[in-house]
C-alpha positions in Angstrom: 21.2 -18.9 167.2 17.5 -19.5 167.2 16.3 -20.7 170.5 12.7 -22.1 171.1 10.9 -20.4 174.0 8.9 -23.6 174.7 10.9 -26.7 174.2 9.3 -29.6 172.1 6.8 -32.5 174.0 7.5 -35.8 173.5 6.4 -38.7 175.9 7.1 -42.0 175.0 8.4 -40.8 171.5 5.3 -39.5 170.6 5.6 -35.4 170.0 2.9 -32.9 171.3 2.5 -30.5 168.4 3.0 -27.2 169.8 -0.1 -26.0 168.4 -2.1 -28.6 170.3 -0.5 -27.0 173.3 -1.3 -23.2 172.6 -4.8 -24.0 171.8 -5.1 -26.4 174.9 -3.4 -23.5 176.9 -6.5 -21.4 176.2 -8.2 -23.4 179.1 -5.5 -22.8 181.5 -5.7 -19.0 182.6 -2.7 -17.4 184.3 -1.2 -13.9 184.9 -1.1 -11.8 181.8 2.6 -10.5 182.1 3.7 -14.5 182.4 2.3 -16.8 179.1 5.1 -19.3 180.1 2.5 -20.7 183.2 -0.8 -21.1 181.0 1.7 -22.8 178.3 3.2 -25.2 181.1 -0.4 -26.5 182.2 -1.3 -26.6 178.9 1.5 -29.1 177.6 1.1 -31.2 181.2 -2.4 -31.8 180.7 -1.9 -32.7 177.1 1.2 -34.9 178.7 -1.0 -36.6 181.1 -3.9 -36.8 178.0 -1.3 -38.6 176.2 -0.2 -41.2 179.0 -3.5 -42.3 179.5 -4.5 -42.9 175.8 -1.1 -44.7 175.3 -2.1 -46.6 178.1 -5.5 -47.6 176.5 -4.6 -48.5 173.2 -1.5 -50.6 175.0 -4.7 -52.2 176.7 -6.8 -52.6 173.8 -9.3 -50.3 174.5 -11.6 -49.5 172.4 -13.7 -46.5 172.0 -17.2 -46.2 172.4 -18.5 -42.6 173.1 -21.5 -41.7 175.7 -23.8 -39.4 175.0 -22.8 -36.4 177.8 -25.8 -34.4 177.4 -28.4 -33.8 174.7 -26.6 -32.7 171.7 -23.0 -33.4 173.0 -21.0 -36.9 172.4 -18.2 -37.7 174.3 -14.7 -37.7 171.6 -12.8 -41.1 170.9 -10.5 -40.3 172.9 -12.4 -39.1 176.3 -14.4 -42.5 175.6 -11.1 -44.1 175.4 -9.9 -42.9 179.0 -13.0 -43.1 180.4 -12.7 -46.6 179.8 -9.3 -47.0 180.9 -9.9 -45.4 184.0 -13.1 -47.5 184.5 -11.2 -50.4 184.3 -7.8 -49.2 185.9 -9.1 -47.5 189.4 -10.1 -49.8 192.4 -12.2 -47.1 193.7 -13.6 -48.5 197.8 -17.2 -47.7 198.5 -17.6 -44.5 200.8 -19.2 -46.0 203.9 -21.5 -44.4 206.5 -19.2 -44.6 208.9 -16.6 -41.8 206.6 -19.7 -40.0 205.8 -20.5 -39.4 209.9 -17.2 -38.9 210.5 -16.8 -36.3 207.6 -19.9 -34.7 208.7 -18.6 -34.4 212.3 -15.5 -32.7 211.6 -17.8 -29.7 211.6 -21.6 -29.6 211.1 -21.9 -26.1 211.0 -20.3 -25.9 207.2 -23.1 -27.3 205.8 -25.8 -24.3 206.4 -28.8 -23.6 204.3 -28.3 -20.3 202.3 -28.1 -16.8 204.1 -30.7 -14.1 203.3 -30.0 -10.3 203.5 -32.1 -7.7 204.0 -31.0 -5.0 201.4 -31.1 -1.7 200.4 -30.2 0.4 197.2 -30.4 3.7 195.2 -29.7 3.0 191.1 -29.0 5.1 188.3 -29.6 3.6 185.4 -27.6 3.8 182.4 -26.7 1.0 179.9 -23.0 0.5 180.5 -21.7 0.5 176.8 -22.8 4.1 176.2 -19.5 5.9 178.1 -21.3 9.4 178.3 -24.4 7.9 179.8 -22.2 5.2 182.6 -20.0 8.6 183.3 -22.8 10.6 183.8 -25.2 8.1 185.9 -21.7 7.4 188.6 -21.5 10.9 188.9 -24.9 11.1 190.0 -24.5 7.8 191.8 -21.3 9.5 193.6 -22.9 13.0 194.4 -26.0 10.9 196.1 -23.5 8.7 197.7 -21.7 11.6 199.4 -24.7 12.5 200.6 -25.1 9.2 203.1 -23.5 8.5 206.5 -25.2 5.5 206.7 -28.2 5.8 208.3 -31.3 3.6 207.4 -33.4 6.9 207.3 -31.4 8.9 204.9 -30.8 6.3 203.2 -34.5 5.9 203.0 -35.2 9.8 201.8 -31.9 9.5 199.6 -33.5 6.7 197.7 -36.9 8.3 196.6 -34.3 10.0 193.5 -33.9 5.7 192.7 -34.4 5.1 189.0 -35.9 1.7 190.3 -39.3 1.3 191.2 -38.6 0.2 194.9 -37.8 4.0 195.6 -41.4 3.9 196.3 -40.5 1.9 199.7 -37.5 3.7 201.0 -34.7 1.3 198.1 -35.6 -2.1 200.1 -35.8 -4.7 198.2 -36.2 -6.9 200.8 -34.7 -10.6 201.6 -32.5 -11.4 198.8 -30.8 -14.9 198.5 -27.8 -16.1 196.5 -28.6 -16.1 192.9 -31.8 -13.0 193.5 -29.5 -10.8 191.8 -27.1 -9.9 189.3 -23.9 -11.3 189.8 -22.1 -7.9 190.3 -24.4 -6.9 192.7 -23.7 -10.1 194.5 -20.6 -9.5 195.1 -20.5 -6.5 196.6 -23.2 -7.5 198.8 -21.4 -10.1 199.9 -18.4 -7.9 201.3 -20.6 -6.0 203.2 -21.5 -6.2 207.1 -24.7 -5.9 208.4 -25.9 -1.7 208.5 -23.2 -0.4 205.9 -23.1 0.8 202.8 -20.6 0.3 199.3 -18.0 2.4 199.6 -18.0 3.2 196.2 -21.3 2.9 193.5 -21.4 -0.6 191.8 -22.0 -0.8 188.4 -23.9 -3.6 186.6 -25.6 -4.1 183.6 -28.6 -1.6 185.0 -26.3 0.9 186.1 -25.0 2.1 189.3 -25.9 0.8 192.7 -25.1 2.0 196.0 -26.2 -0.7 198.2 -27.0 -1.4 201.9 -27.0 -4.1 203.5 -29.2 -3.8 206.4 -29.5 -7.3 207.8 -28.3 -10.8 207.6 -30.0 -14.0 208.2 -27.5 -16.8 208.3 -28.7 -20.0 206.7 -29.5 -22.7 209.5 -27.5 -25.4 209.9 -29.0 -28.5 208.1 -29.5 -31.8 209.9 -27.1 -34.9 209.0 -29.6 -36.7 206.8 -29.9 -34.1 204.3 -26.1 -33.1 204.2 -25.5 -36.9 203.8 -25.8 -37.2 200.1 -23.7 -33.8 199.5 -20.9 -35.2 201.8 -20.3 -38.9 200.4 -20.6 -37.7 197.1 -17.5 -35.2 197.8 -15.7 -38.0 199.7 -16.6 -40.5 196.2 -14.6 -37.1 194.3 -12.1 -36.9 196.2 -11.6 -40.6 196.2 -11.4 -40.6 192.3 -9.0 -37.6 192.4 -6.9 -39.4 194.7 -6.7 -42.9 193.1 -6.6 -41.2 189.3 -3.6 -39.0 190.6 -1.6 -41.8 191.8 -2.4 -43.6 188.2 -0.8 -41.3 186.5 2.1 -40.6 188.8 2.8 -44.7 187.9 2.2 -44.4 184.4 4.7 -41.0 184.6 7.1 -43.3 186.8 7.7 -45.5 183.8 7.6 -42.9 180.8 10.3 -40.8 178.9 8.8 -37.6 179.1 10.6 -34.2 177.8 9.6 -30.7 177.5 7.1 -31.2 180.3 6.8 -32.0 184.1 3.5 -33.4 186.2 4.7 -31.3 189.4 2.5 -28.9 190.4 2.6 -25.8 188.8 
């Protein structure tokens, strides 16, 4: 006997075709060894899609697509929820008052951002040529071994720097988020103030070992120019919260099989 893995969609009599669900479950990542998950999300996403758009055309909506961004046209359908949900969510103002209060929970989360003071030694290689990557780490590793952490010998270990800020000692100076490469980022990140990557990093330049000398956290910003930050986060939320419990009423009132809204 033939059983399905996935059991067939339908809500409200209308069926999900199966391939609309594997190609929606492209946008719903989950561990490799378990397809079941990303499948799941995929088919209660497309559930919820199809709600919403039942709910439309029950109201008569009628599409009229907004232009997103240059080049890029919202589909029928988004313009058709969009349109429901326009009309559906009694959304309240954010007032001052929530904003303060928001902000007062704890003003020290909203900080300007941090600078470090940073150090590294590369060896360049271009990462898709394996002999070259193999033979840069080795070097990276030998110099590496060399370290103990010290500023100074960090200093003298970085003259052999394929970079040009061997020249001063590997500092590159104050770096701030986004300065970098996004792999070199995150290993900065992990690091406290006077150590060194335990291991070299590689990036698209090759590999790094890095210090992180110093940190300057970013200062914490006054209310008035947090305040636009905050009640827009409260105004998301707000939409989250009143779009979730639409759904959950529309779901309420639906025959739904083959998928579930609970969290997955």
């Amino acid at each position: 006997m033939n059983v399905s893995l996935f059991p067939d969609v339908v809500v409200n009599g209308e069926q999900i075709p199966p391939a609309a669900i594997a190609a929606e479950a492209q946008n719903h990542p989950g561990p490799k060894e378990k397809p079941g998950i990303a499948w799941r999300k995929a088919a209660q996403a497309l559930t919820i899609r199809a709600l919403l758009l039942q709910e439309a055309r029950r109201r008569g909506q009628h599409p009229d697509p907004a232009e997103l961004a240059p080049g890029r046209v919202e589909t029928e359908d988004e313009a058709m929820i969009r349109a429901l949900l326009d009309e559906a969510l009694n959304i309240a103002p954010v007032t001052e008052e929530s904003v303060r209060r928001e902000w007062a929970k704890d003003p020290g989360r909203y900080r300007s951002a941090p600078l470090w003071d940073v150090s590294h030694i590369l060896c360049a290689c271009d990462p898709r040529d394996e002999i070259a990557r193999d033979q840069a780490e080795a070097r990276a590793k030998a110099l590496l071994s060399k370290l103990d952490g010290d500023a100074k010998g960090f200093a003298r270990a970085a003259r052999e720097s394929d970079c040009g800020s061997k020249e001063a000692g590997g500092h590159l100076g104050q770096l701030g988020p986004g300065d970098t490469v996004p792999e070199f980022e995150t290993a900065l990140r992990r690091l406290s103030d006077n150590c060194i990557t335990s291991a070299p990093v590689l990036s698209r330049h090759g590999w790094h070992i890095i210090r992180l000398n110093a940190t300057a956290p970013g200062q914490v910003l006054p209310y008035e120019t947090v305040r636009p930050k905050i009640a827009q986060a409260l105004e998301k939320a707000a939409w989250a919260r009143a779009s979730r419990d639409f759904i959950e009423t529309l779901a309420s009132t639906a025959s739904i099989a083959g998928a579930s809204l609970a969290p997955i």
